[in-house]
N, C-alpha and C positions, 0 to 999 in steps of 0.2 A: 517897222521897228526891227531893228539889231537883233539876231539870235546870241546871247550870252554864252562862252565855251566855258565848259569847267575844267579849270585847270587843278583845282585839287578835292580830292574826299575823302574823308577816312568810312564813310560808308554806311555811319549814324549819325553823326552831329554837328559836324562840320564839314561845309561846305564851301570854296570859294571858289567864284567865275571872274571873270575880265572886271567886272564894276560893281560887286559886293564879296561879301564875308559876313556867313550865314552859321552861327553857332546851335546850339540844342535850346537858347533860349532868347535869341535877338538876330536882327538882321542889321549889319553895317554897311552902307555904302561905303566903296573904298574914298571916292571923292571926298565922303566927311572925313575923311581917317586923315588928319594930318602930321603926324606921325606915328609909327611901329616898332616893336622889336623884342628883343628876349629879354624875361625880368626871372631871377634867380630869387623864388620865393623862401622867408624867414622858416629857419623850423623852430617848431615848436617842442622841445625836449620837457619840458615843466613838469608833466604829469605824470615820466619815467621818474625823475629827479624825486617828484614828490614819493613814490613808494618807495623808487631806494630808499628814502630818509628814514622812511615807516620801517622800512623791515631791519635798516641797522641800528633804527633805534630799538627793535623790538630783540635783538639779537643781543645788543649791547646789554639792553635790562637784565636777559640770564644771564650773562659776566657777572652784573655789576648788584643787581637787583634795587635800583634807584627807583621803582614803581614799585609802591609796596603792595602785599599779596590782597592788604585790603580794597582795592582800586577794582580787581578781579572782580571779585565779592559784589562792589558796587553797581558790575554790569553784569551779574547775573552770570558770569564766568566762573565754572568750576576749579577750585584753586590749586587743582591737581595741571593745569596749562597754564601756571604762573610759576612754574617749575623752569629750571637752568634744561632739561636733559629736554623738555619740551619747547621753549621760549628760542634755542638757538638753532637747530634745524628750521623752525617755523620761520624767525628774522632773517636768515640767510634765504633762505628761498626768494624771501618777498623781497628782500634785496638785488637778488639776478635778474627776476624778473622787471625790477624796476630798470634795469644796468643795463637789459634787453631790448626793454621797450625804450631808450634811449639809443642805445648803439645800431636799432633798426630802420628808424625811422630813416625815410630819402628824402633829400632832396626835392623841391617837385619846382616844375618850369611855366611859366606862363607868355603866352600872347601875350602883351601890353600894347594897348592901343591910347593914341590920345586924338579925340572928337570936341567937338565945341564943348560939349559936356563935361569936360575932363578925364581923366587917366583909367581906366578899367581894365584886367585882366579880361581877357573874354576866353580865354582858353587856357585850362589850366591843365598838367600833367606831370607824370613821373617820370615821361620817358624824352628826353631831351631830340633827340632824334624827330619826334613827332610834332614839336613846337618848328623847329626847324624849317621841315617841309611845309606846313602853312607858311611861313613867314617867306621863304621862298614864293610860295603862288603868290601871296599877297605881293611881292616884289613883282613879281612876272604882271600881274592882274593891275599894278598901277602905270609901269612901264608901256603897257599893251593901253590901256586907256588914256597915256601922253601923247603917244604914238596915233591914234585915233582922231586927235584933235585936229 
């Protein structure tokens, strides 16, 4: 039997030689892999979005005072922080940080492979670069096993 060359490794979890691709939690023959390539995964901003909401709503309340002092009261909030000089420092804060955790979030890149099984990322990442270089071996690793034939 064939000694397998490793054409690529990041040195934990992914591995690929001439006739597999070997992740941290599966191993793929290249031969099943009938197609490959780069997929530009969705982000998901929602959860920034939602506390922005929270903290401009809660900012807006000291402007405007549309939540009344009794609501406080109801939850056992002292009604000395249902106050304008308190309610607006507090609403802007929770507003940047929501403005933050939207404006930080990256991008993240995936391996996409499609197997008899259908379509899976098998590798997912932040750094585009990284996807890259697999998908290179994996090109090297199917070409070198055409070549073989």
């Amino acid at each position: 039997m064939e000694q397998n060359k490793f054409l690529y490794s990041d040195g934990k979890e992914v591995f690929v030689t001439q006739s597999t691709l070997q992740t941290k939690k599966k191993l793929y023959r290249l031969k099943g892999i009938t197609d490959f390539g780069l997929s530009v995964l969705k982000l998901n901003r929602i959860p920034g979005l939602v506390v922005f909401i929270i903290g401009a709503v809660i900012a807006a309340n000291g402007y405007l005072y549309f939540i009344p002092a009794s609501f406080f009261e109801f939850l056992s909030i002292p009604t000395a922080y249902s106050q304008s000089n308190v309610l607006i420092p507090i609403g802007i804060s929770i507003a940047v940080i929501g403005l933050a955790l939207m404006l930080l979030i990256r991008k993240r890149y995936a391996v996409r492979i499609e197997t008899a099984e259908g379509q899976k990322d098998a590798v997912v990442s932040k750094r585009k670069e990284y996807v890259y270089q697999i998908l290179s071996a994996m090109r090297r690793g199917k070409t070198s096993a055409a070549s073989r034939r």
